[in-house]
Each structure stands twice: as structure tokens, then as C-alpha cells.
C-alpha positions in Angstrom: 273.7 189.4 121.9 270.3 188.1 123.1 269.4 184.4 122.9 266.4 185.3 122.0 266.7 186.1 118.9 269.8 183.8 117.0 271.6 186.2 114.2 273.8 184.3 111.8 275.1 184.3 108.3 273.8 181.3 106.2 275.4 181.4 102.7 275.2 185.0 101.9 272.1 185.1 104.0 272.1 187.5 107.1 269.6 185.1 109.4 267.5 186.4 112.3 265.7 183.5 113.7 263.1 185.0 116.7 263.4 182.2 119.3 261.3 182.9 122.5 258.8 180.4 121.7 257.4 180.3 124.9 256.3 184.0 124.7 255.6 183.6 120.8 258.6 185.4 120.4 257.2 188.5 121.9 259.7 191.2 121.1 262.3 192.5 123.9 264.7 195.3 124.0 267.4 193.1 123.6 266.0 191.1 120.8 265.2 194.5 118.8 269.0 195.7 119.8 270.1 193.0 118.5 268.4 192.7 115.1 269.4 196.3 114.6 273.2 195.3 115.3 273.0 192.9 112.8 271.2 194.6 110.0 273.6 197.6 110.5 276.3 195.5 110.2 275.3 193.7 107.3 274.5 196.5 105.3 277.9 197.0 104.1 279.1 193.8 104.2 279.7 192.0 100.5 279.3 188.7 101.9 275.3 189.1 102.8 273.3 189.4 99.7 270.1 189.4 101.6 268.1 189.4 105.3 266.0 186.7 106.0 264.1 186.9 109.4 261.8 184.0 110.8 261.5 181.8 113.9 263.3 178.9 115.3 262.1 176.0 115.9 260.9 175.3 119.3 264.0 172.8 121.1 260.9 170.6 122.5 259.6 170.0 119.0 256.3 171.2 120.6 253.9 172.4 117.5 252.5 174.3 120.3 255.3 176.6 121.4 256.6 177.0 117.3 253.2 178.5 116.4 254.1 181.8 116.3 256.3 184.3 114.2 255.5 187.2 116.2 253.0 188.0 118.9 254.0 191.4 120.0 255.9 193.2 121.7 256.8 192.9 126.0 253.3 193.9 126.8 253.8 193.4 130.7 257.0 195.4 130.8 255.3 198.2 128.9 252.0 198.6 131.0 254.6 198.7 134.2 256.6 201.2 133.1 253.4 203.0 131.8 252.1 203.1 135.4 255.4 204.9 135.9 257.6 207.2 134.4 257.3 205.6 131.0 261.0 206.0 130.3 261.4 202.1 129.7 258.6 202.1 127.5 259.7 205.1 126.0 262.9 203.7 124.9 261.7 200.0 123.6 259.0 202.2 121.5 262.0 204.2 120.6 264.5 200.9 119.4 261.7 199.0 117.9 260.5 201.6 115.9 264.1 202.6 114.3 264.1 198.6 113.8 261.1 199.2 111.9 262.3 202.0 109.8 265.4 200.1 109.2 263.9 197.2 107.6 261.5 199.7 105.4 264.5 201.7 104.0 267.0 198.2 103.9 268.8 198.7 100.3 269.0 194.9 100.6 266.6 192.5 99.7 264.2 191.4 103.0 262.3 188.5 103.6 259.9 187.5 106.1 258.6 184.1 106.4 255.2 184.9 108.7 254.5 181.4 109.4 252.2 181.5 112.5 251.1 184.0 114.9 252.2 187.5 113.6 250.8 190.6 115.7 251.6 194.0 116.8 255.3 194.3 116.9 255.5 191.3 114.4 253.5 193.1 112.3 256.0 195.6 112.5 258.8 193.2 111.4 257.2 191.7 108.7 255.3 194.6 106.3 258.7 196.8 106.1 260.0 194.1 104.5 260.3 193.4 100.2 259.5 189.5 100.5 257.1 188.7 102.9 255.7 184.8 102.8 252.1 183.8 104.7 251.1 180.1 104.8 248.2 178.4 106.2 249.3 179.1 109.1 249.2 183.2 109.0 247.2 185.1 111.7 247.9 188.6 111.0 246.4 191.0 113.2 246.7 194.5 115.1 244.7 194.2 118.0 245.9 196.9 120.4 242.1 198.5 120.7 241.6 195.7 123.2 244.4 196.8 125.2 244.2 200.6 125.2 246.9 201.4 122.3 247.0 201.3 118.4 248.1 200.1 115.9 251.7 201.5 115.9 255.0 200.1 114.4 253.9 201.7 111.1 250.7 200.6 111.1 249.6 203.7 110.2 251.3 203.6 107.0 250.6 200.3 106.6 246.6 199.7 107.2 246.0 202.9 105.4 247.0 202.4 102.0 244.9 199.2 102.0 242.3 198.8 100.1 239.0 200.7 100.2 238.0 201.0 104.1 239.3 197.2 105.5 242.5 198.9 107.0 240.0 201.0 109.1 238.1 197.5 110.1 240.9 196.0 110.8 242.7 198.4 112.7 239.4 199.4 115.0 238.6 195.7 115.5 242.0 193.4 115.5 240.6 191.2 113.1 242.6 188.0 112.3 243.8 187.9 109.0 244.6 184.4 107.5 247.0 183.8 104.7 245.3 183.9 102.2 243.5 187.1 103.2 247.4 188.5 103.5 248.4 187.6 100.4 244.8 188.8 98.7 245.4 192.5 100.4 248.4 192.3 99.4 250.0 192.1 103.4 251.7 189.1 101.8 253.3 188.9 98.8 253.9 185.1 98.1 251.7 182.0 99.8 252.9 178.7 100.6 252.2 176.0 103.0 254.5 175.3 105.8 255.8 171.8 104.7 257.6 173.9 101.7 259.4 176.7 104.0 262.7 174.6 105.0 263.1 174.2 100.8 262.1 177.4 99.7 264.9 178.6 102.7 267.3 176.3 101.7 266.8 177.8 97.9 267.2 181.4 99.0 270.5 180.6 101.0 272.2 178.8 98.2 270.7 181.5 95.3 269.9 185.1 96.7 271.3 186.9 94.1 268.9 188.0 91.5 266.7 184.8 92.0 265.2 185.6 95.1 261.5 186.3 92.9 262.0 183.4 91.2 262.6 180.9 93.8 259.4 182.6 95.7 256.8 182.2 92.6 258.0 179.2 92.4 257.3 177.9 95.9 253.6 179.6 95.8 250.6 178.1 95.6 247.5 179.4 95.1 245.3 179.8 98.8 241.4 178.8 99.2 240.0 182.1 98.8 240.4 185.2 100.8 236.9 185.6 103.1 237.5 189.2 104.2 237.0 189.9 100.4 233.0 188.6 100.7 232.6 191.5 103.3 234.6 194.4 101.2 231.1 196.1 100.2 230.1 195.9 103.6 233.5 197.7 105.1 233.6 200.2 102.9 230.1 200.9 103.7 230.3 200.8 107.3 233.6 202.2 107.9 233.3 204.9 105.6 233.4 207.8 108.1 236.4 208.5 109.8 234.1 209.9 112.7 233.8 206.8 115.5 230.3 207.8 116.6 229.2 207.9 112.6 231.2 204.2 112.2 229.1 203.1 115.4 225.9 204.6 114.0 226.3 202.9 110.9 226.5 199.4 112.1 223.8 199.8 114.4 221.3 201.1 111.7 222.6 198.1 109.6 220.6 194.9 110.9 222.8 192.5 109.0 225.0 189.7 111.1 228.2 191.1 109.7 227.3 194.5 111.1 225.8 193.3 114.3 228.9 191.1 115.2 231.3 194.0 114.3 229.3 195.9 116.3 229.4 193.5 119.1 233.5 193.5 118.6 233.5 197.4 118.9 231.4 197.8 121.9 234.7 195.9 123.9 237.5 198.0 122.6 238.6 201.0 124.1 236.6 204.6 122.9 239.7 206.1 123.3 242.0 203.8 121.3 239.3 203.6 118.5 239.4 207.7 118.0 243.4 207.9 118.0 243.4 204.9 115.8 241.1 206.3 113.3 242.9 209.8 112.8 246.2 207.7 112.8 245.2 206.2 109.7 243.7 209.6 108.6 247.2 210.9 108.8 249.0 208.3 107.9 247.4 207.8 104.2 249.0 211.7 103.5 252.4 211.0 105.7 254.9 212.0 103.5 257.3 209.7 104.5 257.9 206.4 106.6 260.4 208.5 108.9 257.5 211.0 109.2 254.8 208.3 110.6 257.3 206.6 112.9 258.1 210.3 114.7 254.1 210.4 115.0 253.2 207.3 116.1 256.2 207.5 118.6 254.9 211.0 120.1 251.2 209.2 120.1 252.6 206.3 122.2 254.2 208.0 124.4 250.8 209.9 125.6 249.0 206.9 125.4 251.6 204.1 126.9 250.5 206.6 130.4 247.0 206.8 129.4 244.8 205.1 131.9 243.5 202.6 129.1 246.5 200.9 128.6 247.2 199.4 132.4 243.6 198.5 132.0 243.5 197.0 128.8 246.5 194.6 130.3 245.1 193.7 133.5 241.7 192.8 131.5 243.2 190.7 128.8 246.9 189.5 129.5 247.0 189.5 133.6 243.6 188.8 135.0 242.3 187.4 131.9 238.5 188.4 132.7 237.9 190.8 129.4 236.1 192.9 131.2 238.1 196.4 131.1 236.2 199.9 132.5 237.7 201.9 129.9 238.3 205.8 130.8 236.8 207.8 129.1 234.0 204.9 129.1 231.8 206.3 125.9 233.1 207.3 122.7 230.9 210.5 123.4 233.5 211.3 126.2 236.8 211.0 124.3 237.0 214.9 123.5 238.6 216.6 120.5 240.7 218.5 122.6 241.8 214.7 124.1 242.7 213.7 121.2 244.6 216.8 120.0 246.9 216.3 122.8 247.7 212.7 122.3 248.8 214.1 118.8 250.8 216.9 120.3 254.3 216.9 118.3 257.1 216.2 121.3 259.7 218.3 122.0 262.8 218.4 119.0 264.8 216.8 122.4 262.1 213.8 122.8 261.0 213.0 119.1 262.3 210.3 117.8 264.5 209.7 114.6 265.9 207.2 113.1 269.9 207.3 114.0 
């Protein structure tokens, strides 16, 4: 069992408590291994009523190292293994994505308490899951354009079926979502602030039968409002092509601030990320199942875990820290359709992934 993440039964409560603070609980092998334990062994036991998955408290006390819920995923040990063989990347894509689909198809209530930092692979925790709580504290984002992926772990279920053109936006620019954006888009289905979490816990341990919706509407309050919402006509405006160079076009015939600073966003990201992304969410809005856009999203990372993009995307943002990646291809002119085509080249029945 990994100490980094701390599985226990509270009440009739399975508990997983993410507890890497340090890393903001960046998600490991182990710590996906062991969530998938757990949740397999609670699913037939009487005793747990419900799943409940958060973060721990950092042992310092530190606000600092407790500010996250999720940041990701091991970025560094997947950009090495990409630079390689891929097989270790391969096989965390592999585990954390059956984690995901485990927690979409869970016959048992979920809940996820996104109280801080919640990207990428804590994304991919949180949205599968039937209760999912954002406080003032939520920023919810998918910013793996800036690193030369996607936005996987279901993301292109997820960001597709939002509304109008925002999951586009937000999955071409890694926009930060706040609370009470989440709970407006419906990422979120209850709001609270923070200082009500340890009682609203405490209430869904000692009641999770049957009054697990009542105990949430009664701890939510209602958020300031939801600024994404002000820019809506805009997005769907902007973003309406699912054609990069038309998206690009668009913003720079616009002229307004919104446009020109979206613009500004885009013009960092990688070409190549930006086309996959786009016809991820293309697919994904007509993916019959959940099953179905995990087995395509796994085939797509594996392409583009080797892809040049991604080691560069790393080294620019996490490792040397100058944001200042050469992206290849450099232009979105230069990603071809043929490119792409092959990034979304169905593996092998012996490579795909399922969820056993």
C-alpha cells in the first residue's frame, strides 16, 4: 500500500485521502494501484455505503503544501520514459485510466471534495465521480497543451459535453476554472467554502445512506458569480470551428481584449497538441461509451507520450522553467492530416487498453 495516498474505512465510508503534499499530490503508480485496490475491494463489501476521496492535511500544517487536491499526474517520470521505450508511461496511462473508468462506472455513491489545486490526472479523479464539491479554493484546469499532450483521463468525454464551445477553450488553452465557474458548468455539483468541509465530512461518515444529497445542499452556498459565463458569446464565437487554423483566424480578426489575450495564450501551446486536442473532443461528444474514450485516448497517448512535444513541453515548463518550448512541428500549418491520423491509429487488440 502506498503512503501516498491513505485508504481507510470511516463509518461506512471507504476513505482515500491523496497525501503527497509536497508534489500536490501528483498521481504515482502506486497511488493509482492503490486506489484501484481499494475501490475493488469495496465494491462488494456491505460495510462501505459510499467512496469519499480528498486530501490529507499536510503534517506541517503548512497552508502552502495542503493547497492542492490534485495537480497531475508524475509528469517527470512520464517525459523520461517518453524519451525511451514508453513502456513505464504506457502502463501508468494504462492503471490510471482503468482508475478512471472505475470511478465513472462505481455502482456506489462517489464523492470528491476538489478543495484546491485540481489538474490533469485530478481532473481525472474528480469528474467520474456522482458528488463532486468545489470551494473557493477550486482551480480546475487541463493544461497539457503547454506540455505537448491533452487533455486525457476522460477529458474528452468530459470537456465535450460542456456547454456551447468553452470545453474547446478550455481544453486548447488550460484555463483555470474557479469554483464557482465549476459548479456554474456544472464540473461541480455542490459549492462550499473550506471552513465547512471537516462538518460536511463528518455528516457523510455518520449518514451515507440515502442522505448523502441532503447533507450536500445543505452544506452549499451560493458562489460570487461564475466569470467564464461573461465571455460564453465570445467562445462560442471564436471557438466555433473545430479547424485550429479557422480558431486562430478568428481571434485574430477579432480585435477585442478577450480575443487578443486568448490569442496571446494560444500562440505558446503546442500546434500539435492543439489539433489532437480539438478532434479528441470532436470524437469524444459521439463516443459511445466511457470504455470507448478511454481505449482512444489511451492509443492517442501512447503516440504522443514519444512525440517530440512532450520532452519539450517538460523541459520548458516543469525542469528548466524558461517557457520558452520550440515545438515540432513549430506552425499549426505543419501539423499534417496524415500526422494526426496516425496519432489516432487504433493499437493493436494486444496493446489497447480495457478496463480489467
Amino acid at each position: 500500500m502506498s503512503a501516498d495516498v491513505l485508504v481507510s474505512i470511516d463509518g461506512q465510508v471507504g476513505r482515500l485521502r491523496l497525501n503527497r503534499p509536497k508534489a500536490l499530490n501528483a498521481l504515482t503508480m502506486p497511488m493509482a494501484e492503490a486506489m484501484l485496490a481499494a475501490l475493488d475491494g469495496w465494491r462488494t463489501d456491505p460495510g462501505v455505503a459510499a467512496v469519499m476521496i480528498d486530501h490529507a492535511p499536510a503534517p506541517d500544517g503548512d497552508p502552502k503544501t495542503s493547497r492542492g487536491f490534485c495537480a497531475g499526474g508524475d509528469i517527470r517520470m512520464l517525459a523520461a520514459s517518453g524519451v525511451g521505450d514508453g513502456a513505464a508511461a504506457r502502463a501508468f496511462f494504462a492503471t490510471e485510466y482503468r482508475l478512471n473508468h472505475r470511478l465513472f462506472t462505481y455502482a456506489k455513491p462517489t464523492i470528491a471534495v476538489m478543495d484546491g489545486v485540481t489538474m490533469g490526472g485530478g481532473v481525472g479523479l474528480a469528474l467520474p465521480c456522482r458528488h463532486r464539491i468545489a470551494t473557493q479554493n477550486t482551480r480546475l484546469a487541463m493544461p497539457e497543451t503547454a506540455i505537448g499532450l491533452f487533455p486525457d483521463v476522460g477529458g474528452g468525454w468530459h470537456l465535450s459535453r460542456l456547454p456551447g464551445r468553452i470545453g474547446q477553450y478550455l481544453a486548447l488553452t488550460g484555463a483555470r476554472l474557479n469554483g464557482a465557474e465549476c459548479l456554474a458548468l456544472g464540473l461541480a455539483t455542490h459549492y462550499t467554502l473550506s471552513d465547512r468541509l471537516d462538518e460536511t465530512k463528518q455528516l457523510l461518515v455518520e449518514r451515507p445512506s440515502g442522505e448523502i444529497e441532503i447533507i450536500l445542499a445543505g452544506a452549499t452556498q451560493v458562489p460570487d458569480g461564475a466569470d467564464i459565463l461573461d465571455h460564453r458569446a465570445d467562445i462560442d464565437r471564436l471557438f466555433a470551428s473545430d479547424d485550429l487554423e479557422e480558431v486562430l483566424a478568428a481571434l485574430a480578426a477579432d480585435g477585442g481584449d478577450f480575443a487578443r489575450k486568448t490569442l496571446a495564450t494560444l500562440r505558446t501551446r503546442s500546434p500539435l497538441s492543439m489539433k489532437v486536442s480539438l478532434k479528441l473532443l470532436l470524437d469524444g461528444h459521439a463516443m459511445p461509451t466511457f470504455e470507448d474514450e478511454m481505449r482512444q485516448e489511451y492509443a492517442v497517448a501512447t503516440h504522443m507520450v514519444q512525440r517530440p512535444d512532450f520532452a519539450e513541453g517538460v523541459r520548458a515548463v516543469i525542469v528548466d522553467k524558461d517557457n520558452a518550448p520550440r515545438w515540432d512541428p513549430a506552425t499549426p500549418g505543419a501539423v499534417s492530416d496524415h500526422l494526426i491520423d496516425r496519432i489516432f491509429a487504433p493499437l493493436d487488440e494486444a496493446d489497447a487498453w480495457n478496463p480489467a
